[in-house]
MIDO-550524 format. One line per field, with one value per residue: residue in one letter; y, x, z of N, C-alpha, C, O in turn. Coordinates in steps of 0.1 Angstrom, whole numbers, always signed. Each point is the difference from the previous one (the first is absolute). Example, Ala and Ser with C-alpha at 12.3 -4.5 7.8 and 13.67 -1.06 7.14 Angstrom:
BEGIN
type: (A_S) $
n_c2: (-57_+11) $
n_c1: (+132_-14) $
n_c3: (+78_-14) $
ca_c2: (+12_+11) $
ca_c1: (-9_+9) $
ca_c3: (+0_+0) $
c_c2: (+12_+11) $
c_c1: (+9_-8) $
c_c3: (+0_+8) $
o_c2: (+0_+11) $
o_c1: (+10_+5) $
o_c3: (+7_+1) $
This chain:
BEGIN
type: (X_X_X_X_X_X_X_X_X_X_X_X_X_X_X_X_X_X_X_X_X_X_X_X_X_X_X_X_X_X_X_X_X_X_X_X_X_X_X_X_X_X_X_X_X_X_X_X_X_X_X_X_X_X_X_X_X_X_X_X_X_X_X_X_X_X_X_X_X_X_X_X_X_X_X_X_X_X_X_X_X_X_X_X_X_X_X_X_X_X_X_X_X_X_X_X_X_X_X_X_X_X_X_X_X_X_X_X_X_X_X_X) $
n_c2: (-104_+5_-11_+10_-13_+9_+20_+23_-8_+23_-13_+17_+4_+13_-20_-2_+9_+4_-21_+10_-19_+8_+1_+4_+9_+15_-15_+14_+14_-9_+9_+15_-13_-5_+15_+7_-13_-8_+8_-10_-12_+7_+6_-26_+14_-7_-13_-4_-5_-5_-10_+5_-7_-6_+20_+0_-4_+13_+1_+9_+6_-5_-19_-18_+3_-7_-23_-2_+6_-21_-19_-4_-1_-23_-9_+9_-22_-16_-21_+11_-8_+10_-9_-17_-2_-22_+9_-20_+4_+20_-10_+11_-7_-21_+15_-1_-21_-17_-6_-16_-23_-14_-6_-19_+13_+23_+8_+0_-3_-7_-17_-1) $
n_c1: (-452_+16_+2_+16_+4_+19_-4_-6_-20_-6_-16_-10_-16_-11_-4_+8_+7_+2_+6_+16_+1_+17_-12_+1_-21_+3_-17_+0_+15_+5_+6_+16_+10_+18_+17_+14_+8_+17_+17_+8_+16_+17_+14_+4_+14_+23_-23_-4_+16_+5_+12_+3_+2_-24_-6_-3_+15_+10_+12_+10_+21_+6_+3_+8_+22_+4_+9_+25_+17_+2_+14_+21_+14_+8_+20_+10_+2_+8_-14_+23_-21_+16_+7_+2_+5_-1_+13_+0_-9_-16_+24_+0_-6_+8_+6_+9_-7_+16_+14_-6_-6_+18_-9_-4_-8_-7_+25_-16_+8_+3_+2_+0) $
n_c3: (-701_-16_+22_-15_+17_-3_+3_-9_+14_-16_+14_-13_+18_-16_+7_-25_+17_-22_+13_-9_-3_-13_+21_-23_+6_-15_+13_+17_+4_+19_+18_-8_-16_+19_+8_-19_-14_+16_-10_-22_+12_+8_-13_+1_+17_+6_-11_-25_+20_-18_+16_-28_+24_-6_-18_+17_-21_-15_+16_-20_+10_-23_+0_+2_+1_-26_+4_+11_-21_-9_+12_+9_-18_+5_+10_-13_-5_+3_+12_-3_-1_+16_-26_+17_-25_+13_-13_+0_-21_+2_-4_-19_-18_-2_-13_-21_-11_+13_-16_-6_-1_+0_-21_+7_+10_-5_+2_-15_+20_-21_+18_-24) $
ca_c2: (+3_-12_-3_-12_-3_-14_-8_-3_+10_+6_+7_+3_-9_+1_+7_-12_-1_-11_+2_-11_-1_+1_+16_+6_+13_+7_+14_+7_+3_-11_-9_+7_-6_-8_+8_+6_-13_-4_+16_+2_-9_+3_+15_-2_-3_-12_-8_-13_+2_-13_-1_-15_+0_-17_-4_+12_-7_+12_+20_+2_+11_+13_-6_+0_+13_+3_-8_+1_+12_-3_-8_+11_+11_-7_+4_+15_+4_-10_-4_-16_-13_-3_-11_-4_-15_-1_-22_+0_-10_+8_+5_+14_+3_+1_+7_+16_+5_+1_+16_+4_-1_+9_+12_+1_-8_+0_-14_-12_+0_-14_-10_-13) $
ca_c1: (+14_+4_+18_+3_+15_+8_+4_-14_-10_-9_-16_-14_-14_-11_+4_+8_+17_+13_+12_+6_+15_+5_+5_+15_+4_+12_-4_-13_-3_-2_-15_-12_-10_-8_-5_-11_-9_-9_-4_-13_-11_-4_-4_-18_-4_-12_+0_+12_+8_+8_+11_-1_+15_+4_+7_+11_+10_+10_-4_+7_-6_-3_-11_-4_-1_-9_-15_-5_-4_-10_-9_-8_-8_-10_-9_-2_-12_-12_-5_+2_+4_+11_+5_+14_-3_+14_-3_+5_+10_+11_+4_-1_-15_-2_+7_-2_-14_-9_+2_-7_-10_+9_-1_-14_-6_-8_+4_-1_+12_-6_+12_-1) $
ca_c3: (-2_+3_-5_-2_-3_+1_+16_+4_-7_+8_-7_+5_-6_+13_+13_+6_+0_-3_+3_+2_-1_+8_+2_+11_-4_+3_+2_+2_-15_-13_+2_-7_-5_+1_+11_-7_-2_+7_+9_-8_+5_+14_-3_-7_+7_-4_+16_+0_-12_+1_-8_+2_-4_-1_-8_-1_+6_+12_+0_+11_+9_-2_-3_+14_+3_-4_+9_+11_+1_-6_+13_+8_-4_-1_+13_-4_-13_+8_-4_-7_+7_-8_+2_-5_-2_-1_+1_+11_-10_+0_+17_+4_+5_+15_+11_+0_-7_+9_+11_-11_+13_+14_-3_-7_+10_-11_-14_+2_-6_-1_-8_-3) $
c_c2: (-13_+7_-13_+1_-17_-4_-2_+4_-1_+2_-2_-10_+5_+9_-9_+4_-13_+2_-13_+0_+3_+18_+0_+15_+5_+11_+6_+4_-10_-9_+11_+1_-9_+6_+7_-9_+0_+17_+0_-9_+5_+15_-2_-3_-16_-2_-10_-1_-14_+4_-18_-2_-16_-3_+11_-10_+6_+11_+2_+12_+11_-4_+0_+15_+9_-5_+10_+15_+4_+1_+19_+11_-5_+2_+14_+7_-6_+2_-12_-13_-9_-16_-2_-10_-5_-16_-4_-10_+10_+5_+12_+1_-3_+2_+14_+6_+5_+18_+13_+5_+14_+17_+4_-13_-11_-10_-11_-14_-14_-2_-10_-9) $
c_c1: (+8_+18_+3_+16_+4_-2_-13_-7_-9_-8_-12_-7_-7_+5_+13_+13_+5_+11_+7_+18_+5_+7_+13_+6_+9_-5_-10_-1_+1_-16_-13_-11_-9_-8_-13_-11_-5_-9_-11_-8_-5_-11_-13_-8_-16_+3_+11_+11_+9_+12_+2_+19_+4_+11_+11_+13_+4_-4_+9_-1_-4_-17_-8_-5_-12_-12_-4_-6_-19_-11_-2_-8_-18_-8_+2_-12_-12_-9_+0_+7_+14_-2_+13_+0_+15_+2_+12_+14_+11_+3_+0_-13_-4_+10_-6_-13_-12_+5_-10_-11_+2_-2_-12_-9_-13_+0_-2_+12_-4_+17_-5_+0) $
c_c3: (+1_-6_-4_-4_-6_+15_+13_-5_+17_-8_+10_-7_+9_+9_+11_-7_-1_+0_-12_-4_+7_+1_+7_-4_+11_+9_-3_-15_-13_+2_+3_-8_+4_+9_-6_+0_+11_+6_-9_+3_+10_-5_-7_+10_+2_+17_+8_-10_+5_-6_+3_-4_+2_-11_+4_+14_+5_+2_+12_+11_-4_-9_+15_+6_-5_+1_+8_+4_-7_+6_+5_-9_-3_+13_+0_-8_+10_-11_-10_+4_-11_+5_-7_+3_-5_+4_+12_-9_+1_+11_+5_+0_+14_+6_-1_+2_+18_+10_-11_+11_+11_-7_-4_+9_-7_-12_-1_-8_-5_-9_+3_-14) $
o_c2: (-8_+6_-10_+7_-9_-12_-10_+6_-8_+7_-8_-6_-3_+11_-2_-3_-7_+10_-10_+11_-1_+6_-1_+1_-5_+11_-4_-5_+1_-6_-3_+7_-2_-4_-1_+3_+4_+1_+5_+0_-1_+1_+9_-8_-1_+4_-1_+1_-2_+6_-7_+2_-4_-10_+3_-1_-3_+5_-2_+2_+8_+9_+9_+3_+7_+7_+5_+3_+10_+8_+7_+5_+8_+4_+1_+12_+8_+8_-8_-1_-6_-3_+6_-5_+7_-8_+10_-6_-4_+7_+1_+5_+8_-7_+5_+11_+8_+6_+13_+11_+10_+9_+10_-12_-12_-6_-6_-3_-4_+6_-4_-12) $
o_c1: (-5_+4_-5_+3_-8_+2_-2_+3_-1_+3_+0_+4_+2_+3_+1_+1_+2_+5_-7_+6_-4_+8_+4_+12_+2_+5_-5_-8_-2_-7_-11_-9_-11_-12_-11_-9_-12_-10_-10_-12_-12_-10_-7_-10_-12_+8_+4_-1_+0_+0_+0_+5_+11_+8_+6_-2_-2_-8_-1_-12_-5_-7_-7_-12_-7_-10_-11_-8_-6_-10_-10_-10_-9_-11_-7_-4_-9_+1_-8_+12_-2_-3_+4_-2_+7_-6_+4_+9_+12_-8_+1_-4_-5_+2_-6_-2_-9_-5_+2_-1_-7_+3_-3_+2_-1_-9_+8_+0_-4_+4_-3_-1) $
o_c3: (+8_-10_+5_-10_-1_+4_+7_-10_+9_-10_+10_-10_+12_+0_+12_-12_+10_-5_+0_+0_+12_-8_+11_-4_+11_-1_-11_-7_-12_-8_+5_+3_-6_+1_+5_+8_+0_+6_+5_-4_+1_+5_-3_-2_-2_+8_+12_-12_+12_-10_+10_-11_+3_+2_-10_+12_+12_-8_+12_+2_+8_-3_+3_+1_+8_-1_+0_+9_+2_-1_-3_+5_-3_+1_+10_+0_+2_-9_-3_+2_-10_+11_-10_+11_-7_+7_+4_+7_+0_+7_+12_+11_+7_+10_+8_+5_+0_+9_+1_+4_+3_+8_-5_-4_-1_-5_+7_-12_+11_-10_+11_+1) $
């Protein structure tokens, strides 16, 4: 499955969620699609799932929110080892990306 706007894109490879441009939706129902995408990645039940958000510049709290609501239905499902991969060139990934952790113990969080 892959979205694509003027402003970001989201796509699968495998077993790897891509983030990139820039999210600034309006809210939970605007970032539903993308909700869909990751609930059909999670629903192929795999071992391992990566969200890679190194190209993704902004996301604002209602983006966030959906990370975070992600993280838990992931430690809810157990058995798949979630990674979140996030470069440290962008300043909300290390602020936001480590309480990620704080909900999911398990995650393996790599900025770099």
């Amino acid at each position: 499955m892959e979205i694509n706007t003027n402003e970001y894109q989201v796509w699968t490879e495998e077993s790897t969620v891509y983030f990139e441009g820039t999210m600034r939706l309006g809210g939970t129902d605007s970032y539903a699609p993308v909700n869909d995408l990751l609930t059909q990645a999670l629903a192929a039940n795999p071992t391992a799932l990566t969200l890679d958000l190194t190209g993704l510049e902004f996301l604002n709290s209602s983006g966030i929110n959906l990370l975070a609501k992600f993280t838990i239905a992931v430690r809810k499902q157990g058995g798949v080892l979630l990674t979140v991969r996030g470069t440290p060139r962008i300043p909300w990934q290390g602020k936001s990306l480590p309480n990620l952790k704080k909900l999911y113990a398990d995650l393996v969080l790599v900025i770099e």
